[in-house]
C-alpha positions in Angstrom: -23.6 18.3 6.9 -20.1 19.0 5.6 -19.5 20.0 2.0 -16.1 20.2 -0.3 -16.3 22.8 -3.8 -13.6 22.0 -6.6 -13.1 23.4 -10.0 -13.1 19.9 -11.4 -14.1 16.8 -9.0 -12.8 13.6 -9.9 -16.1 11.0 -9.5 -14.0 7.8 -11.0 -10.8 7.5 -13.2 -13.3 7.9 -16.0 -15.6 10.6 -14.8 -15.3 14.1 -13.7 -17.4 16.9 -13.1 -16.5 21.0 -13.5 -17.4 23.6 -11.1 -19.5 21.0 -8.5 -19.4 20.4 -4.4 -19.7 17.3 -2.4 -21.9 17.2 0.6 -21.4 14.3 3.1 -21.0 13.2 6.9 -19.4 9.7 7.3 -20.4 8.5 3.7 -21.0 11.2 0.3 -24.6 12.3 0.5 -25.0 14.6 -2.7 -23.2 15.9 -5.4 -24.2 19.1 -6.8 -22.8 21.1 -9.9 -22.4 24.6 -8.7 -21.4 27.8 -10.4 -18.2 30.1 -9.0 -16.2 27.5 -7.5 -12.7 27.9 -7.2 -10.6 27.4 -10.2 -7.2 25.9 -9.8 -8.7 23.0 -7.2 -9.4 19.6 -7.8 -11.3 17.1 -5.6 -10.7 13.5 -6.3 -11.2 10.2 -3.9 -8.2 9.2 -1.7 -5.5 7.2 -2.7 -4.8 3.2 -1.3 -1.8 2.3 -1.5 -2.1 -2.0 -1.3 1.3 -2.3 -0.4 3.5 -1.1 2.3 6.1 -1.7 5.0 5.8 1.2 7.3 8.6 0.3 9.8 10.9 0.3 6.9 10.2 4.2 5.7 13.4 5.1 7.8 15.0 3.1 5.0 13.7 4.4 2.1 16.5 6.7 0.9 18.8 3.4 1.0 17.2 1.5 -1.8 19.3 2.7 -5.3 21.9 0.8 -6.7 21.7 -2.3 -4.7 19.5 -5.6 -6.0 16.8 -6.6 -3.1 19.0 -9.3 -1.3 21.6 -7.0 -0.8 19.6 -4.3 0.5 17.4 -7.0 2.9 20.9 -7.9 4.3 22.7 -4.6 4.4 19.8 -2.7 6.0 16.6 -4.6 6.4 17.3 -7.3 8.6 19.4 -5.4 11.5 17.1 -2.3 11.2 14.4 -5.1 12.0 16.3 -6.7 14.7 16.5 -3.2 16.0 12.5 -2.5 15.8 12.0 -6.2 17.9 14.1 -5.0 20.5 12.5 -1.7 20.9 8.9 -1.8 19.4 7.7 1.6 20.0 9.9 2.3 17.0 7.5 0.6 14.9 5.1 3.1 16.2 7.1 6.3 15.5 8.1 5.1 12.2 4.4 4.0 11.5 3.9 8.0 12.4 6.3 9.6 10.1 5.2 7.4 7.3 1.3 7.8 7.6 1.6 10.9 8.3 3.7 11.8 4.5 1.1 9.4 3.4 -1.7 10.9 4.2 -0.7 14.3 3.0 0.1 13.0 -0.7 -3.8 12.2 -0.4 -3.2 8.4 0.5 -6.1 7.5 2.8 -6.1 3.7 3.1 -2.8 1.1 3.2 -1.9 -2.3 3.4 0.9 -2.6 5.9 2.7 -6.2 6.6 5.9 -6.1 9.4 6.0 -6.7 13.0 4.8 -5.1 15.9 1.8 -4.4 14.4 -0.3 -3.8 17.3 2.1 -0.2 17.5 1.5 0.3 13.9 -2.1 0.3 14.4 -2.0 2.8 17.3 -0.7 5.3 14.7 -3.7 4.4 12.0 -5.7 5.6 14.8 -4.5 8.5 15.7 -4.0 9.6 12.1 -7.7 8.8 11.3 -6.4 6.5 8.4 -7.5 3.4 7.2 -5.1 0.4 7.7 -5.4 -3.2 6.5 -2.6 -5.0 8.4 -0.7 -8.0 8.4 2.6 -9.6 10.0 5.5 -10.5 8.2 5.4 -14.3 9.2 8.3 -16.2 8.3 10.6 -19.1 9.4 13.5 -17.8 10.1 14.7 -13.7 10.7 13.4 -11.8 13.7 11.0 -14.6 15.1 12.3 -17.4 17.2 9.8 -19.7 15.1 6.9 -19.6 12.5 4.4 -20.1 15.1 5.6 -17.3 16.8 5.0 -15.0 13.6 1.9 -16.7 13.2 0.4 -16.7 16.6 1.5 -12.7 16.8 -1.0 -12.7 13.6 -3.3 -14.4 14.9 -3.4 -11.8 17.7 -3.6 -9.2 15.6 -6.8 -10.4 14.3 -8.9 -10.8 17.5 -7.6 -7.8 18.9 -8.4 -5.2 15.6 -10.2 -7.8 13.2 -13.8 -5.6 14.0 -12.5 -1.9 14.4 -13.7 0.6 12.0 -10.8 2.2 10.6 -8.8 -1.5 10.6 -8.7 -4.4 8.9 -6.7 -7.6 9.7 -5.2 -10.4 7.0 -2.6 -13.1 7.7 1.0 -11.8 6.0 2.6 -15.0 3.9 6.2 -12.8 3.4 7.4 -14.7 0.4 7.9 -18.2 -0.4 11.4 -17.9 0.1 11.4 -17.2 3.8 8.9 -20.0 4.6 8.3 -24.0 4.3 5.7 -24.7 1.6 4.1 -26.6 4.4 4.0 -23.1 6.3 2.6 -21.4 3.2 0.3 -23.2 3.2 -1.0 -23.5 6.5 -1.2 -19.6 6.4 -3.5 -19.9 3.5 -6.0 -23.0 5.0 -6.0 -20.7 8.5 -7.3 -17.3 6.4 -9.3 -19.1 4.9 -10.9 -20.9 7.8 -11.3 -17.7 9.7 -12.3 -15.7 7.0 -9.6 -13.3 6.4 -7.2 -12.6 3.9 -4.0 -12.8 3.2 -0.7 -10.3 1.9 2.0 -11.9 0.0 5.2 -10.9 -1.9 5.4 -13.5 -4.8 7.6 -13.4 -8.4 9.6 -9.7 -7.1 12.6 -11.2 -8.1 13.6 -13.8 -10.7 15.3 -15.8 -7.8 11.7 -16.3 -6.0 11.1 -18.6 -9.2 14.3 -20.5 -9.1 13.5 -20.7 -5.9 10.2 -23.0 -6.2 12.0 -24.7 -9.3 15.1 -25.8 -7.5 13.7 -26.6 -4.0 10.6 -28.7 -5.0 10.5 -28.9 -8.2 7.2 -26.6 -9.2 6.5 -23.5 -11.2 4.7 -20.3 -9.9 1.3 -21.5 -11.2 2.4 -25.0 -9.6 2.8 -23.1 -6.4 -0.3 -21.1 -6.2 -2.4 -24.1 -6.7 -0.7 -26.1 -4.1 -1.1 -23.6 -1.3 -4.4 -22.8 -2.5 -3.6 -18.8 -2.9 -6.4 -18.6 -5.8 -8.9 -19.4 -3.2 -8.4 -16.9 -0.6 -8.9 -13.0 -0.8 -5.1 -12.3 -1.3 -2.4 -9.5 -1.9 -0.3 -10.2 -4.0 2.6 -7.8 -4.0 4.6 -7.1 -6.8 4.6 -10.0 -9.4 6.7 -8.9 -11.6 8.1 -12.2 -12.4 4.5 -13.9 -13.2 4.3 -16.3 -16.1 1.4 -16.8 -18.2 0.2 -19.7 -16.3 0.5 -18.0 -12.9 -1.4 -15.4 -14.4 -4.2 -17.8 -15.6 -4.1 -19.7 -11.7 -4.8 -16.1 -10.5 -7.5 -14.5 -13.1 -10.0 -16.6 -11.6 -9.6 -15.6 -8.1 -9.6 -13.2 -5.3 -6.2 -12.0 -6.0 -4.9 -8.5 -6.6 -1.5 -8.3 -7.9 0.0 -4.7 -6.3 1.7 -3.0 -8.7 5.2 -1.5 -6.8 6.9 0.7 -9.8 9.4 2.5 -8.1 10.9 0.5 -5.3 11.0 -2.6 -8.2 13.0 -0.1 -10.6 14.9 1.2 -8.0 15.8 -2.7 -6.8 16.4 -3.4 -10.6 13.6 -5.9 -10.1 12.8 -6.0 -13.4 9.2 -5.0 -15.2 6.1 -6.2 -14.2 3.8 -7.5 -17.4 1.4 -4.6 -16.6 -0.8 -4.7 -20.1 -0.7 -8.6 -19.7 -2.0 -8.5 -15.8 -4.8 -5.9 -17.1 -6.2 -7.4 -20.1 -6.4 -10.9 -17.8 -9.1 -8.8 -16.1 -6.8 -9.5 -12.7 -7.5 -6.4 -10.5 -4.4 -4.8 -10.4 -3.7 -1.9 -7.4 -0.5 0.6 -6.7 1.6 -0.1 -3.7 4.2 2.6 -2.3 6.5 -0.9 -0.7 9.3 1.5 0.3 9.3 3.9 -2.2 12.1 6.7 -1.5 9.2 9.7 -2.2 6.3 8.0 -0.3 3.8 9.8 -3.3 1.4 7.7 -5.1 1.7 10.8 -7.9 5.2 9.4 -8.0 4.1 6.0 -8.3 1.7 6.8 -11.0 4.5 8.6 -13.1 7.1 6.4 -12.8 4.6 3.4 -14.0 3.5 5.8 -16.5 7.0 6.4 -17.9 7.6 2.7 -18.0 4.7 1.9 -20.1 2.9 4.3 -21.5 5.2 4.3 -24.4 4.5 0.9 -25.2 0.8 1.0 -24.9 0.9 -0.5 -22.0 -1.3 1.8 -19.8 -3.2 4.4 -20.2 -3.0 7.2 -17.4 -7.1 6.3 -16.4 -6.0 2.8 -15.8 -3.7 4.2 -13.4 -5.1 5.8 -11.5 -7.9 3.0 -11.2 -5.2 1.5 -9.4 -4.6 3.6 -7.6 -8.3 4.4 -5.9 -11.1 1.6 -7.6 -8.2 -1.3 -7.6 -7.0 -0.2 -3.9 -10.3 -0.2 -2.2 -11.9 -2.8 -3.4 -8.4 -5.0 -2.5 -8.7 -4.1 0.7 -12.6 -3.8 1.2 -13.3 -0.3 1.8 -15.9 0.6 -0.4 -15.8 1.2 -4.1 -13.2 4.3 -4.4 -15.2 6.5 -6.1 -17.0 9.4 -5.0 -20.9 8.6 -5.1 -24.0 8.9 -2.8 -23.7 5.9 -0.5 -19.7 5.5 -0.6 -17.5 6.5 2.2 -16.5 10.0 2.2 -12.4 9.6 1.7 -11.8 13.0 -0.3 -8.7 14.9 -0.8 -8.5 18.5 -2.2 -6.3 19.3 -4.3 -4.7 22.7 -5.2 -3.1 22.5 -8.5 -2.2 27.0 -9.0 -2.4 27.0 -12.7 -5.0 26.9 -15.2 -6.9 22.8 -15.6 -7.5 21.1 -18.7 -7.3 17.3 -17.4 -7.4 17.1 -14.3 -5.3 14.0 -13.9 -2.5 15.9 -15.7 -3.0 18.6 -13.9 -2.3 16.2 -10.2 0.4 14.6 -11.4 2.2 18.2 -12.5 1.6 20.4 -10.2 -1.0 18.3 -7.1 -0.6 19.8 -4.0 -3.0 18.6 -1.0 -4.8 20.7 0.9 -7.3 19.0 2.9 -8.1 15.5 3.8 -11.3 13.5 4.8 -11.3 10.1 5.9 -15.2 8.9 6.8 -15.9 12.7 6.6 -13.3 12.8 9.3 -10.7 15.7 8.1 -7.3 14.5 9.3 -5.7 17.1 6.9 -6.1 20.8 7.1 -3.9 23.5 5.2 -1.8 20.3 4.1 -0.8 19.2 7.7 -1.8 16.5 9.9 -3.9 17.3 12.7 -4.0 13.6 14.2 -1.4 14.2 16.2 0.4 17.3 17.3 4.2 18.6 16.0 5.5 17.5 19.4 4.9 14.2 18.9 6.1 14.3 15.3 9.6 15.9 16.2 9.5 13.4 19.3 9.1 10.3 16.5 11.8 11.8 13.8 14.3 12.5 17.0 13.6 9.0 18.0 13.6 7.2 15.0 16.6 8.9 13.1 18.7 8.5 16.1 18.8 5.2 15.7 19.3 4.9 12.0 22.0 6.9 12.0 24.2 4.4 14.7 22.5 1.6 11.9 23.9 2.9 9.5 27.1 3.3 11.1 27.1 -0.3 11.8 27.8 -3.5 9.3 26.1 -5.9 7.0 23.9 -8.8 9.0 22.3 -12.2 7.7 19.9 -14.0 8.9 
């Protein structure tokens, strides 16, 4: 039997205990209050982060002042030509990324891109749990939509029953595929019981898209294709009308909530408050946020709405773990007897009040558990050794750096 102490742990975004200890193995057994307990630590469930393109991390410093098209063509698509020609870079990115991930406290994460069978060698290794898709799509990197589909399809026989993993079809955005091809994504999930990852409404041209092509709105679309009635991630929606909203309240959706990488793309605002009160579940995705911290998520979000009335900082961070998990079927995201044991320790050096405050001020994390498993120790990985790690960022930025070098592509 393990056990974890805190000053203050964090049962639920509403609920916290002071001066208590968790005992678990694989799942929490017991929660005890306890008396001298280290003051200045914080023990909360781990992050999820519902939304993530971990081949693209290299990238994330190249986001600001460009609008998403521009930044797809100017770095995107040859940095993804790049990671089809030579996919163990998928695998070192996958690395870098989980590994920042996992010591901001993140311990599950949607990813959709390619090469995904590298990508989930380095959710392995890390002891992290991954809920993966491809990036199928008509035209870009594949030679056809089969071919992105098929490579899916792989996917799921090959990982679709692994412990840590979890496998859903990846619809990349109406705007890269025929609505017959959207469609038949959505009738194969559904058929073989899996979900399905999505970007829909990020920008305001994925709208006029639908409109001027055939002639529908959003809620038009996600009747058609039948994305209400599949257990689906829908990334970013910041676009979302009040009748797409209605189409999705009554199903399996969960719009992922992507603060900084939409602000940073000049997306526009997603109608958080509106999303909410529709009782749709709404989770935090990191997409290709430049800081990789869901703290950072949570604060940007925070600074966009909270002023409003928009969001309140509990609702947050119910995105953030509750939302998460349940999106991608991991248990609850809370800690509890019964519930798997994905805890993250938190040292926060100065005197708490709130100890969601006190995270998103001064969080630092020093140990990690995923399924009782610590893959965190003294705020490093321990998955995987620093040899490897300097081996991946060698690898990795070698090549961005002759990318960047290079010029603008189109698909």
């Amino acid at each position: 039997m393990k056990g974890v102490c805190a000053h203050y742990v964090v049962l639920s975004p509403s609920t916290y205990l002071e001066s208590a200890c968790v005992a678990f193995e694989e799942s929490v057994v017991r929660i005890e209050v306890e008396r001298g307990v280290e003051e200045g630590t914080v023990l909360t469930h781990g992050f999820a982060s519902a939304h993530t393109h971990l081949g693209l991390y290299p990238l994330r410093t190249t986001l600001a002042g460009l609008l998403l098209d521009d930044w797809v063509r100017r770095y995107v698509w040859p940095w993804e030509r790049l990671l089809r020609r030579e996919p163990e870079l998928s695998y070192y990115s996958a690395l870098l990324a989980l590994s920042r991930l996992l010591v901001g406290g993140v311990t599950a994460a949607a990813d959709m891109h390619f090469n995904e069978d590298r990508v989930a060698r380095a959710f392995i290794e890390l002891g992290v749990r991954g809920d993966l898709s491809v990036a199928i799509m008509s035209r870009g990197v594949y030679d056809s939509f089969e071919e992105g589909l098929q490579e899916n399809l792989a996917l799921v026989r090959r990982f679709g029953g692994s412990e840590l993993l979890r496998v859903r079809l990846g619809a990349t955005t109406p705007r890269l595929l025929a609505l017959s091809e959207y469609r038949e994504i959505v009738d194969t999930a559904r058929r073989l019981g899996v979900g399905v990852h999505t970007h829909i409404a990020e920008v305001p041209d994925d709208v006029k898209h639908l409109r001027d092509t055939y002639g529908i709105s959003l809620a038009e679309f996600i009747e058609y294709v039948g994305l209400a009635n599949v257990d689906s991630l829908v990334a970013h929606g910041v676009w979302l009308d009040r009748d797409a909203i209605a189409r999705l309240r009554s199903s399996k959706a969960t719009v992922v909530h992507c603060p900084l990488s939409n602000t940073l793309l000049r997306d526009g605002v997603a109608p958080l408050r509106e999303l909410l009160a529709s009782g749709i579940r709404v989770a935090l995705g990191l997409d290709v946020s430049p800081s990789y911290s869901m703290l950072d998520e949570v604060k940007v979000s925070l600074s966009m709405h909270l002023g409003r009335g928009d969001v309140e900082i509990g609702e947050l961070f119910s995105s953030a773990t509750v939302a998460g998990y349940e999106a991608l079927g991991f248990g609850r995201g809370v800690i509890a007897p019964g519930e798997p044991a994905d805890l993250v320790l938190w040292e926060v050096g100065e005197p708490v009040q709130n100890p969601y405050l006190a995270l998103l001020t001064a969080g630092r994390v020093r140990e990690v558990y995923v399924s009782g498993r610590r893959v965190v120790e003294d705020g490093e990985v321990i998955g995987v050794s620093d040899d490897v790690l300097k081996e991946a960022r060698r690898e990795v930025f070698s090549q961005l750096r002759r990318l960047l070098a290079g010029t603008t592509h189109s698909y």
